[in-house]
N, C-alpha and C positions, 0 to 999 in steps of 0.2 A: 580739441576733442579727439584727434585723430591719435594722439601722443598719448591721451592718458589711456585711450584702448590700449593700444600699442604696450606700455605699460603697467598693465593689469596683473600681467601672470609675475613682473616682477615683483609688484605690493604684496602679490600673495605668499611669494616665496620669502618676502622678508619676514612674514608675520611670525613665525616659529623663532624664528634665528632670533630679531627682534627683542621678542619678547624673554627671552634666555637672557639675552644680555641684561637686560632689567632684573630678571630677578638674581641673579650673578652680583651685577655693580649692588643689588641691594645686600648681599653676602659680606659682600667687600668691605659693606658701611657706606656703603655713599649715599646720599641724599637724595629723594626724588627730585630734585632741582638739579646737583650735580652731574648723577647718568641723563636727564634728558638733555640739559647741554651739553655733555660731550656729543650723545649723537645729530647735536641742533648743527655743532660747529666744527666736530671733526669728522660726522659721517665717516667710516670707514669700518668696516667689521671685523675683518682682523687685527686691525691696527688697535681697536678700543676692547678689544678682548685680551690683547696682548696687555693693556694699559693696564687692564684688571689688575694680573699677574703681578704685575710691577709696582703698584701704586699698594695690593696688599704687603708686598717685601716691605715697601717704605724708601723705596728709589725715589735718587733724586729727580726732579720733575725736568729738570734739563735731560736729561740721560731717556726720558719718560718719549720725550717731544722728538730726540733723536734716529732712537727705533723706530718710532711711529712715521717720521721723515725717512729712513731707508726701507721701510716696511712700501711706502707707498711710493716710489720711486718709480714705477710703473707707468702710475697715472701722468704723468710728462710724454712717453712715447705713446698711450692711450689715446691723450686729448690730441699730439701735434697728427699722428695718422689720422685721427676725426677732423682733423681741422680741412682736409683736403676735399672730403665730402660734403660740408655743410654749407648753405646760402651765406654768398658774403653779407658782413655783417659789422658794426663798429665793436671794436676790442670788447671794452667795458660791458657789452652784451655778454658775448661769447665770454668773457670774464667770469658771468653769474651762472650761466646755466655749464659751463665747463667743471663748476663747483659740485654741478650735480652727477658728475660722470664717474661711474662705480665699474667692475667688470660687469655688470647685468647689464647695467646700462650702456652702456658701449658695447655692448654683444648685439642689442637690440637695434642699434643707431648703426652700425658698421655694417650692419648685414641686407639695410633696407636696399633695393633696388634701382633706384634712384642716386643719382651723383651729385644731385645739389637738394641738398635736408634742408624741408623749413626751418627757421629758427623756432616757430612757434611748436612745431611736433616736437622739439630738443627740449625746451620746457615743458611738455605738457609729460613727455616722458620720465625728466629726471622730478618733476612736481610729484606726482603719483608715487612715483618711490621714494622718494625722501621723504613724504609725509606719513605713508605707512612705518618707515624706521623711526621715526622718531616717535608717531603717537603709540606703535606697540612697544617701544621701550619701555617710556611712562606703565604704560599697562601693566608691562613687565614685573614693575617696581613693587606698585602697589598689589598684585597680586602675591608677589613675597613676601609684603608686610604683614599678610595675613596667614602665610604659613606660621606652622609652630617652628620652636627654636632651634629642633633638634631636625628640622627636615631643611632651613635653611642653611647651616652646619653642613649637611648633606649634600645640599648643592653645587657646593666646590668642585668635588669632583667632576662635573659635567663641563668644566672648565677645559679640563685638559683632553676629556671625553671628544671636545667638540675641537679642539687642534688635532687627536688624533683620526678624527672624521674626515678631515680636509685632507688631510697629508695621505693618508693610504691610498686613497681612491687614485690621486694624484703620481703614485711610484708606480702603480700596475705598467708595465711593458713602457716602463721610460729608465731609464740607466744612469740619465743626467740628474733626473729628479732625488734617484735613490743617492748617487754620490753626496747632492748638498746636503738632503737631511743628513746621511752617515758623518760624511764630513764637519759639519754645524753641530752636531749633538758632541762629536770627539771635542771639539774645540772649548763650547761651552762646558762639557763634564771638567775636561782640564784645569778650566780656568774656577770654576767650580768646587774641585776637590782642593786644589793647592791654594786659593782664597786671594789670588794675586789681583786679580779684578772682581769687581762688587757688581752685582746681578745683570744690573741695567748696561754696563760696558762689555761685560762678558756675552752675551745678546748682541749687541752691537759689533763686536769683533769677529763675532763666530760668525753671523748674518752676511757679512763684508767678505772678511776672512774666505771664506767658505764660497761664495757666488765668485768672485777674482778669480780663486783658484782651479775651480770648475770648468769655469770658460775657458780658463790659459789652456788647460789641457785640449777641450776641443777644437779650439781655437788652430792648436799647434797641430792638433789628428787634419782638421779638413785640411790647413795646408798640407801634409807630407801626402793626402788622400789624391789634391792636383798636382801637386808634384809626379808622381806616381801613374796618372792616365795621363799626363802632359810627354 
């Protein structure tokens, strides 16, 4: 009980987001069965937003599974720092509710005051928000289905609306952030304009591409930074 409190202002913050993607994936054509399974089994919101994009080009579904694997590359350092905080516990447990760990969730679980997290507060937390994203998906769907044809058409565009929502807020007074994007859009338009790579690689390259190259450079500033006070 303590977890789904705990949890609460995440459900609420999914319900918008949510329900976008539904009526989105119903733009896209997908099936009320399709968009609620992807968010049954790939939870992850920008990664099934990005899917959109991709799955309307007509990418391949390997190329599809890939980005959405470097997109979420993340949650690896997410769950192993949570794993230091939570009640020991047998794998296969932590296995299930680990599945549930998004950045909200893991904001809410990382920050609690306590160094050993029930397991049952980890479920009660990722429970509540997983089940808002999936059931305002669906909702999502079906509320599209009853738009008209020409406001669903219209839709689309809140697609890229809602990537450029994320990314702005995210460059204010960050320098590292502004490089990837810059660098990642160069790479992508490139491969883009000369047609040398097909949608779903060209994503995939620039995404990789772009973060390597980024860090090399800092990487290489802190060293000469101790260099320099040593």
């Amino acid at each position: 009980m303590q977890g789904l409190k705990a949890g609460i202002s995440i459900a609420i913050g999914y319900f918008p987001v949510a329900i976008t993607f539904g009526l989105l994936a119903k733009t896209t054509r997908l099936s009320i069965l399709e968009a609620t399974a992807m968010s049954i089994f790939v939870y992850a919101g920008a990664s099934q937003y990005m899917s959109l994009t991709l799955i309307s080009k007509g990418v391949d579904p390997i190329l599809i599974v890939l980005n959405t694997f470097v997109v979420n590359i993340r949650h690896f350092l997410m769950t192993a720092a949570l794993n230091e905080k939570m009640q020991s516990e047998k794998k296969w447990v932590k296995g299930i509710y680990a599945f549930g760990i998004t950045d909200e969730s893991f904001s809410v679980l990382a920050t609690q005051k306590e160094d050993n997290i029930r397991t049952p507060f980890a479920f009660g937390v990722a429970l509540i928000a997983y089940s808002s994203w999936v059931v305002f998906t669906a909702v999502g769907h079906l509320i599209g289905a009853n738009l008209p044809a020409f406001l669903q058409a219209a839709m689309s565009i809140a697609l890229y609306a809602m990537f450029v929502g994320l990314l702005v807020p995210s460059m204010r007074n960050n320098r590292k952030v502004v490089m990837l994007a810059l660098l990642a859009a160069i790479i992508n338009g490139f491969f883009y304009w000369t047609g040398l790579l097909s949608t779903g690689w060209a994503i995939l390259v620039a995404t990789l591409g772009s973060s390597i190259f980024v860090e090399m450079i800092y990487t290489n500033k802190k060293g000469r930074t101790k260099d320099a006070l040593s």
